[in-house]
Structures are given as structure tokens and as C-alpha cells.
C-alpha positions as CSV (number, residue, x, y, z in Angstrom):
1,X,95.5,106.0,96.9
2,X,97.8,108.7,98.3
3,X,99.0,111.6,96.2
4,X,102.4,113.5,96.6
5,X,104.2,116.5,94.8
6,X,107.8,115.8,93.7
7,X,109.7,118.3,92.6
8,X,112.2,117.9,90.3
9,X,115.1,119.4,88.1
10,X,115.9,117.9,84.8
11,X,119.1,118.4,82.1
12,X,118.5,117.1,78.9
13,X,121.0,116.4,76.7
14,X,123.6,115.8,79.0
15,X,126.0,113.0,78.7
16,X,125.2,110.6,81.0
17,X,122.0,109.0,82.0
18,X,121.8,110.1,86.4
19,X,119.0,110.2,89.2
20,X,120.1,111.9,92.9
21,X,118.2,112.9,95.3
22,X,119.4,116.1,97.4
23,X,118.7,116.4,101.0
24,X,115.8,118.5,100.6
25,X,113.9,115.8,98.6
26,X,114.5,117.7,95.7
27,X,115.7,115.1,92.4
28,X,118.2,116.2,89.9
29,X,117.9,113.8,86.5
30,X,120.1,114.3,83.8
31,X,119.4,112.6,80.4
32,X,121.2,112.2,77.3
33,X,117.6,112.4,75.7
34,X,117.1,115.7,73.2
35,X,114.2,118.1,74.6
36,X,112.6,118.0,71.8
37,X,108.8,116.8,71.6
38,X,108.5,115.5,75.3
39,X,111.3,112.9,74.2
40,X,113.0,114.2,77.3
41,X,110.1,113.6,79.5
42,X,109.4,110.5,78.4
43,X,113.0,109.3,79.5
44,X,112.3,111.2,82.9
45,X,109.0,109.7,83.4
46,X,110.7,105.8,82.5
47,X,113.7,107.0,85.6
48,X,111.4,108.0,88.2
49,X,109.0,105.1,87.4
50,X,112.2,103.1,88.0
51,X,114.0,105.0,90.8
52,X,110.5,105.5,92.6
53,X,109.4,102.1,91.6
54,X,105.9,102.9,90.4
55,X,103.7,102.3,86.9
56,X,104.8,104.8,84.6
57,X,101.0,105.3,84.6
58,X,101.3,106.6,88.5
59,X,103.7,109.6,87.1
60,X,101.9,112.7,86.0
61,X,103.6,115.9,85.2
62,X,101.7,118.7,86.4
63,X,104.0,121.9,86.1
64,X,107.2,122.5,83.4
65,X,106.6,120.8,80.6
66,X,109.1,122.8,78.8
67,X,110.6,124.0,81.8
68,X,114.3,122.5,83.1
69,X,112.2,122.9,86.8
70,X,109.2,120.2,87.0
71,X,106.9,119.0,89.2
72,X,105.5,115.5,88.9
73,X,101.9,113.9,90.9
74,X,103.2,110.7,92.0
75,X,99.8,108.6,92.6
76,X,101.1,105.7,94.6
């Protein structure tokens, strides 16, 4: 199963609920999720599993847990 490093940049707490992809392949996700007790990443994990559409279970976060910078294994 192929592997792959995405790197992305999250805002919680912000109003709306958005996924874009720059031209660099870098993703910007803003949710209106509080960063409190990975609540955030949960909701970032559900709109990459969407966006990307892979298991939830394919999405591992590997660097920034509590970071606004992260960087996801995507095992798909």
C-alpha cells in the first residue's frame, strides 16, 4: 500500500467549515471545531478522509498535534 506525506495548515475555530488545496499541494482547512483535546483534529481527520476519499483509518498524524502546521501519512 503506498504511503505519502501531506502537509497541511489548519485554523480552528474559524467560522466556516473549508478544504483548498494551494498549488504547491499544500492544504489549508479551517474548522469551526475548538482546539481543545484533539476535537479539532478529529474534524480535520473526518475532511481529509472526505476531500481525499480514504478510511479515516488511512489518516495518521505524524507531526503538530498542537501545532496550526501538520503533517498527515496518508496510507492509501
Amino acid at each position: 500500500m503506498p504511503e505519502r506525506l501531506l502537509k497541511v495548515r489548519v485554523r480552528a475555530g474559524a467560522r466556516v467549515r473549508s478544504l483548498e488545496e494551494a498549488p504547491d499541494g499544500t492544504i489549508t482547512i479551517k474548522t469551526p471545531v475548538a482546539p481543545e483535546k484533539g476535537k479539532a483534529n478529529r474534524d480535520v481527520v473526518d475532511m481529509l478522509s472526505s476531500y481525499l476519499r480514504v478510511p479515516k483509518s488511512c489518516i495518521i498524524l505524524v507531526r503538530g498535534e498542537t501545532a496550526a502546521r501538520k503533517t498527515f501519512k496518508i496510507m492509501a
